[in-house]
C-alpha positions in Angstrom: 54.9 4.3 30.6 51.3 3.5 31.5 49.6 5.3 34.2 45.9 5.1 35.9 44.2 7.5 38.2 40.6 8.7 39.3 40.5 12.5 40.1 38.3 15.3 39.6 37.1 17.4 36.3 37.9 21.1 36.8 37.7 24.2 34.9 40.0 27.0 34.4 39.0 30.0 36.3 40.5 32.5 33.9 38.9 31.1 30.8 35.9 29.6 32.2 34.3 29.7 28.5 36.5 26.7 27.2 39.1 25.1 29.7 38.5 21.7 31.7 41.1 20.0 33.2 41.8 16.9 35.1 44.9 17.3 37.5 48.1 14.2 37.2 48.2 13.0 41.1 51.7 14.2 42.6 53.1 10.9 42.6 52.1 10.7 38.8 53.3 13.9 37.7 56.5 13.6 39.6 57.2 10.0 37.3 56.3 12.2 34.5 58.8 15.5 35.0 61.6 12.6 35.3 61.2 10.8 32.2 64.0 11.5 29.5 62.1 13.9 27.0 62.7 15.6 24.1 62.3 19.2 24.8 59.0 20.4 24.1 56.7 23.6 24.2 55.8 24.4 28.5 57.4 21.1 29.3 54.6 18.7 28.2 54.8 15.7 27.9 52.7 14.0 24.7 50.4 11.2 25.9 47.7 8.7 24.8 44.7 8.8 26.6 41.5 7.1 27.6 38.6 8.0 29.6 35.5 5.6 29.4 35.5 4.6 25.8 37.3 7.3 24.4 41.2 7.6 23.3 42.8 10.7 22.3 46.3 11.7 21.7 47.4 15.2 23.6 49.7 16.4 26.0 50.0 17.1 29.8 51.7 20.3 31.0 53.1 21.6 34.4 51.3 23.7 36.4 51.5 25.8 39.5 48.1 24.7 40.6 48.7 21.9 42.5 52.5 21.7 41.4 51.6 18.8 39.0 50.5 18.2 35.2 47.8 18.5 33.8 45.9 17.2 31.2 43.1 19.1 29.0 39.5 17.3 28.3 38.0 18.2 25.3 34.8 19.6 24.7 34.0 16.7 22.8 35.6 13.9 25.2 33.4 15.5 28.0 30.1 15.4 26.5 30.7 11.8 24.8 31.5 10.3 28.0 29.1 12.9 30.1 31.7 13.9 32.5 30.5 17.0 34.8 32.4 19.1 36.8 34.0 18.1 40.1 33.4 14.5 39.7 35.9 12.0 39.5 37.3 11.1 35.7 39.1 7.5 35.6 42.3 8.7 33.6 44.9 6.1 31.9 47.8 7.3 30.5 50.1 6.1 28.0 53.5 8.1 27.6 53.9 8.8 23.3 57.6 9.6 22.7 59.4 7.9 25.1 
């Protein structure tokens, strides 16, 4: 499963020393809690990614924040594709596993 969306780059009040995130859309994240899974740490889901011209493989996890997944951006992701807080990250997805 492929999935594209634009949303915004947060960080992690309780750790704000390390922890960006960008949050799955709802209608994303709810495809993604029904895929058939092998069972895996928080209920991730392990997923290829790209922003800009960077690809990573990771995971997404649940979260109560906005009741969706969410995926992590690494420190080095964020600088090489200058990505600053609160603006809008152009996301795809690619399901690994599945």
């Amino acid at each position: 499963m492929q999935i594209e969306f634009t949303a915004p780059l947060w960080q992690w009040e309780a750790r704000t020393d390390s922890w960006w995130f960008v949050t799955v859309p709802p209608e994303h994240s709810d495809e993604l809690a029904d895929l058939p899974l092998p069972p895996r740490g928080f209920g991730s889901v392990r997923v290829r990614v790209t922003v800009g011209g960077s690809t990573w493989t990771t995971s997404v996890f649940p979260s109560d924040r906005d009741g969706g997944y969410v995926l992590p951006m690494k420190k080095k992701v964020r600088e090489a594709e200058r990505l600053t807080p609160d603006e809008p990250v152009a996301v795809r997805l690619e399901t690994v596993d599945v």
